[in-house]
C-alpha positions in Angstrom: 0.0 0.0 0.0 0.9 3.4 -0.9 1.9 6.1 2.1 1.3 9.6 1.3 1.1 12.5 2.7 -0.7 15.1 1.6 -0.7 17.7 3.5 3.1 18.2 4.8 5.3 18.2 1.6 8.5 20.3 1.1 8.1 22.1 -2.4 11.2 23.5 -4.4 10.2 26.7 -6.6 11.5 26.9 -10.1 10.5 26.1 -13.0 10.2 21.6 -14.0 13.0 20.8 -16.9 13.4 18.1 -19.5 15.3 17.0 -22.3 12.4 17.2 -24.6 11.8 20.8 -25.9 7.7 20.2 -26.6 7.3 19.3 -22.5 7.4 23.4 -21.9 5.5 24.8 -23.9 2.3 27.3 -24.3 -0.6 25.5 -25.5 -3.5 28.2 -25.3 -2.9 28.7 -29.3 -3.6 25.8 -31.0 -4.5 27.4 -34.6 -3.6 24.6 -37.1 -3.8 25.0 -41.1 -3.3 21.9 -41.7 -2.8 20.2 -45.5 -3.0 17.2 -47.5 0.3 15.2 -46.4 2.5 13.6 -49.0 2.7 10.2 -50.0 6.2 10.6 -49.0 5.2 11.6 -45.6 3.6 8.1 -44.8 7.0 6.1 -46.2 9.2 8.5 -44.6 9.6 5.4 -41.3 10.7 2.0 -42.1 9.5 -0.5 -39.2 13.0 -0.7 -37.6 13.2 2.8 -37.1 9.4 2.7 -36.0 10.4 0.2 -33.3 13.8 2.4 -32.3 11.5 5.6 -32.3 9.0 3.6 -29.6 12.1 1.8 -27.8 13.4 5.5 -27.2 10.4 7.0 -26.3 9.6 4.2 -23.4 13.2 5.1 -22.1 12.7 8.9 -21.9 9.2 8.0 -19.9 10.8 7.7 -16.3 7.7 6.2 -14.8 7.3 3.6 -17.7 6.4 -0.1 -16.0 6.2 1.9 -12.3 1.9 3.0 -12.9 -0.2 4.5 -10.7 -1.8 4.2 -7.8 -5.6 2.3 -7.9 -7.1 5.2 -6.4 -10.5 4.1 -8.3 -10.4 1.4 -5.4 -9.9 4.0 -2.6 -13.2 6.1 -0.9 -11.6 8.4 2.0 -13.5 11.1 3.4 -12.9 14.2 1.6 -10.6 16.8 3.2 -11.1 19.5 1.9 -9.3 21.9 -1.1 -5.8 22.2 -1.2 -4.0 25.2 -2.8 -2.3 23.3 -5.7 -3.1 23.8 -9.4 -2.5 22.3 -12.5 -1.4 25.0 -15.1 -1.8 24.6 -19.3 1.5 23.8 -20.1 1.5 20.8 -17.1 3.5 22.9 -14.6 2.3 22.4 -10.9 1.9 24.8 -8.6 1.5 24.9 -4.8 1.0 28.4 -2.8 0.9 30.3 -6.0 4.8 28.8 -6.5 6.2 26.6 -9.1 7.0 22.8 -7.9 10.8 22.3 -9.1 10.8 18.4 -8.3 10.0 16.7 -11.0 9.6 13.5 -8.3 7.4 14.8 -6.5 5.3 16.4 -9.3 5.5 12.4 -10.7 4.3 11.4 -7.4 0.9 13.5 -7.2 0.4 12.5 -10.4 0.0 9.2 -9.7 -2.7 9.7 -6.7 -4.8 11.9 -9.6 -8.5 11.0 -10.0 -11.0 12.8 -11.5 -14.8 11.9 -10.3 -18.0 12.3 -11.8 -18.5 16.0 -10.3 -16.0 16.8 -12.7 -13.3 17.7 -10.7 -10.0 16.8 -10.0 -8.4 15.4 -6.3 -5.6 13.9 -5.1 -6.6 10.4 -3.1 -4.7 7.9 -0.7 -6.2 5.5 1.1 -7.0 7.9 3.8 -8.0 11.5 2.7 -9.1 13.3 -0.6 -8.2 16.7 -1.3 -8.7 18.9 -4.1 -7.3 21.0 -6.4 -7.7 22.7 -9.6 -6.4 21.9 -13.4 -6.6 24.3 -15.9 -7.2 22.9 -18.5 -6.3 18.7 -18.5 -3.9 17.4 -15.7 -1.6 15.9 -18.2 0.5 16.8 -21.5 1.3 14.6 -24.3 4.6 16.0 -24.9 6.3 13.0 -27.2 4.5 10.7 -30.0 5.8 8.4 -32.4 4.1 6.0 -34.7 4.6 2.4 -35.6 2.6 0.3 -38.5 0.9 1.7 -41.2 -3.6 1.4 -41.8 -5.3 -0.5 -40.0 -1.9 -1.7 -37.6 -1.3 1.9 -37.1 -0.4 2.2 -33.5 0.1 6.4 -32.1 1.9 6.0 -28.9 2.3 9.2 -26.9 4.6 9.9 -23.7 3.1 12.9 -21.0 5.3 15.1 -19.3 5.1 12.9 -16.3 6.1 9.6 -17.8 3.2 8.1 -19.2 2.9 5.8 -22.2 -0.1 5.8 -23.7 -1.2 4.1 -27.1 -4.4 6.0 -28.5 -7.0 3.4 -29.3 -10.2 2.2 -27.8 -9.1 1.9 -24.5 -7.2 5.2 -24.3 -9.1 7.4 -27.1 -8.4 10.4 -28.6 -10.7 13.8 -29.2 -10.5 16.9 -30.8 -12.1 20.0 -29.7 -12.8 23.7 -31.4 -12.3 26.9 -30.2 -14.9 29.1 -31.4 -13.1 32.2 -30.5 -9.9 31.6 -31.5 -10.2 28.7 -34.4 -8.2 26.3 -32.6 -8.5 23.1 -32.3 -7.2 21.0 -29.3 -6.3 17.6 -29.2 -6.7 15.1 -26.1 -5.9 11.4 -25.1 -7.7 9.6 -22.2 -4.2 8.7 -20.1 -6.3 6.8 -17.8 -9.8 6.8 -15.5 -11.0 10.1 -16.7 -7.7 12.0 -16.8 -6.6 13.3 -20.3 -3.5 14.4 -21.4 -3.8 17.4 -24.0 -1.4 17.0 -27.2 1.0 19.9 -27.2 1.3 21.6 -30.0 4.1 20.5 -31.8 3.2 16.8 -31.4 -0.4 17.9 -32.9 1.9 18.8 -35.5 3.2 15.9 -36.3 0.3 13.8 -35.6 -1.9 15.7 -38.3 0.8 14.1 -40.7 -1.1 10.8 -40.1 -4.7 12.0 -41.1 -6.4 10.2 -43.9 -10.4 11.0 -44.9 -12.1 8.9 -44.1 -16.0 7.9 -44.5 -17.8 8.0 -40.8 -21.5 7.5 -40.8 -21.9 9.1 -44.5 -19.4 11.7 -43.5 -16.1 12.6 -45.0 -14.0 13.0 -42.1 -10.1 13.8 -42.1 -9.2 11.3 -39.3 -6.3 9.6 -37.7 -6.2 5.8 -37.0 -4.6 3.7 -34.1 -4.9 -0.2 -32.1 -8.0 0.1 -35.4 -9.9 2.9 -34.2 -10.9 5.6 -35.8 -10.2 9.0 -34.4 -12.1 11.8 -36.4 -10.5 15.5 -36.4 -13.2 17.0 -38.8 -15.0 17.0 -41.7 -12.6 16.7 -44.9 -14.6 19.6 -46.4 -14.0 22.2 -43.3 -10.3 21.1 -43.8 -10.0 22.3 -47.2 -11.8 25.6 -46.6 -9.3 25.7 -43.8 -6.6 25.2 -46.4 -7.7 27.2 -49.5 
């Protein structure tokens, strides 16, 4: 059984750090034009640098094979709010001041739950606390792709070690922003926690959309584990990109 305490931690300001550029970055603008990508673009990975690619991104995820905690199992009295936020770009905050530890940041994370009131606590087997996430608790910060159609797999590693491969256990959406044209991609990490795709892996994963026919509509989609992940209709796309 896990020991945690909640409410007596030490907390190091400055800013989190990693090797990966995309794990810091802004995500409020997710404005895409987005094209038709080549036929060279889908041949550009052979399958031995597809399994390198994956091999290389499990190693960078520094809670890979650890998991989290099965806080779906645990019902502790709630405790209250605690002052600790979730920002955007997947920097934590208690007090109003940056946490620097990137352990410890990896350890709240794996107490997260999200509950049916929609909001967001940190749970051990004996109390429940909350706090507030901006926007979704994790960031998908690293994808890379292996297989082609149907075998397509998208594996995507968050900022707090995570490895997820979208599919129908772990699926993806994509969501507009009527007031700035954005779009926003997220990835169900696990219970009802998302991770949101930063934006220069929604880049890159954009690369992989095909159109595709869903329910009589022409959808520009991206597959993985053989499902079907619709980013919008093939004909907004173009207008998009005329």
């Amino acid at each position: 059984m896990m020991a945690v305490t909640i409410r007596s931690f030490a907390v190091q300001s400055g800013e989190l750090k990693s090797p990966n550029p995309a794990d810091k970055r802004n995500n409020s603008d997710y404005f895409v034009t987005m094209t038709q990508h080549s036929q060279d673009t889908e041949e550009k990975l052979t399958a031995v640098r597809d399994t390198a690619g994956l091999q290389a991104l499990i190693a960078r995820a520094t809670r890979a094979g650890k998991g989290a905690a099965p806080v779906e199992r645990w019902n502790p009295e709630f405790c209250g709010d605690l002052d600790m936020e979730i920002r955007q770009d997947g920097t934590w905050f208690y007090l109003g001041t940056p946490i620097g530890r990137m352990p410890l940041v990896q350890l709240f994370s794996s107490v997260l739950r999200k509950d049916e009131d929609g909001k967001t606590y940190l749970v051990t087997p004996v109390e429940k606390v909350g706090i507030r996430v901006v926007d979704a608790p994790f960031v998908a910060v690293e994808m890379t792709v292996t297989g082609d159609g149907d075998e397509r797999v998208v594996t995507f590693r968050t900022n707090v070690g995570d490895v997820v491969e979208a599919g129908p256990d772990h699926p993806m959406r994509f969501v507009d922003e009527d007031d700035t044209g954005g779009l926003k991609p997220y990835v169900l990490v696990r219970g009802r926690l998302e991770a949101l795709v930063a934006r220069p892996v929604m880049y890159e994963l954009v690369e992989y959309g095909e159109e595709i026919e869903i329910d009589g509509v022409t959808m520009f989609a991206v597959r993985s584990k053989g499902a079907v992940f619709p980013i919008m209709p093939a004909e907004k796309l173009r207008r998009l990109s005329a």
